[in-house]
C-alpha positions in Angstrom: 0.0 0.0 0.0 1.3 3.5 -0.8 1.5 6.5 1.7 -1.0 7.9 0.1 -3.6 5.2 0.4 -2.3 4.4 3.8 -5.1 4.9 6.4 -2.7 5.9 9.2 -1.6 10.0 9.5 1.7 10.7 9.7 2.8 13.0 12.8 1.2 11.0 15.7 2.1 11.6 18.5 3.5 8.9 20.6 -0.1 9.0 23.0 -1.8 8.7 20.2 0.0 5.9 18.7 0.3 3.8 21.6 -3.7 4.3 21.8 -4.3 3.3 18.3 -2.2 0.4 19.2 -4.0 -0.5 22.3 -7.4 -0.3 20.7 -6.5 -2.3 17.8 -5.0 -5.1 19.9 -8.2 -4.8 22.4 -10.1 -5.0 19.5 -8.4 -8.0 18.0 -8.6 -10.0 21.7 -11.9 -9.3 21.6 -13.0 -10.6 17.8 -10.4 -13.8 18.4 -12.6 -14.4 22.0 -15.8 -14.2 20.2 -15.5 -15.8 16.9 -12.9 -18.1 18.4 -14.5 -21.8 17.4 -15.6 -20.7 14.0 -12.1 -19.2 13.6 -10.7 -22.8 14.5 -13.1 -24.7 12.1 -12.1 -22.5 9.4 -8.4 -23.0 9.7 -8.7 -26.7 10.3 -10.1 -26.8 6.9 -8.1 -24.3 5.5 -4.7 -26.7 6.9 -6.6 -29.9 5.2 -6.8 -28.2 2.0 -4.0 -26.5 1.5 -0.9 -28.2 3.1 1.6 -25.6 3.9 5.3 -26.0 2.3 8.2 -25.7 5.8 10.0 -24.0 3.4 7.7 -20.9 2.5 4.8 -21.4 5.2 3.4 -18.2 4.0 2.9 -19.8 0.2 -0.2 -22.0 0.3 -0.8 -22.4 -4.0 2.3 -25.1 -3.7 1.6 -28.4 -4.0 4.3 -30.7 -3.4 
């Protein structure tokens, strides 16, 4: 994503940061607590259809 398209401002102040941070994370703990066993079902599906390569975990199209 460019600067421009970035939704975070430039110039923050380090309160404000740490807030944004602190939400986001709140936020985050919150969504994983709720949605947690639909969350799980997904990835267990996601892990039997799509086995991930050790050697670039973040690349699941390889089959091997």
């Amino acid at each position: 994503m460019n600067d421009a398209a970035s939704p975070f401002p430039e110039g923050m102040s380090d309160e404000a940061a740490f807030a944004l941070s602190e939400a986001l994370h709140w936020l985050a703990l919150i969504c994983d607590d709720k949605y947690f066993a639909q969350i799980r079902r997904h990835m267990a599906t996601l892990d039997k259809a799509s086995p991930v390569d050790p050697e670039q975990p973040w690349n699941r199209n390889n089959s091997f």
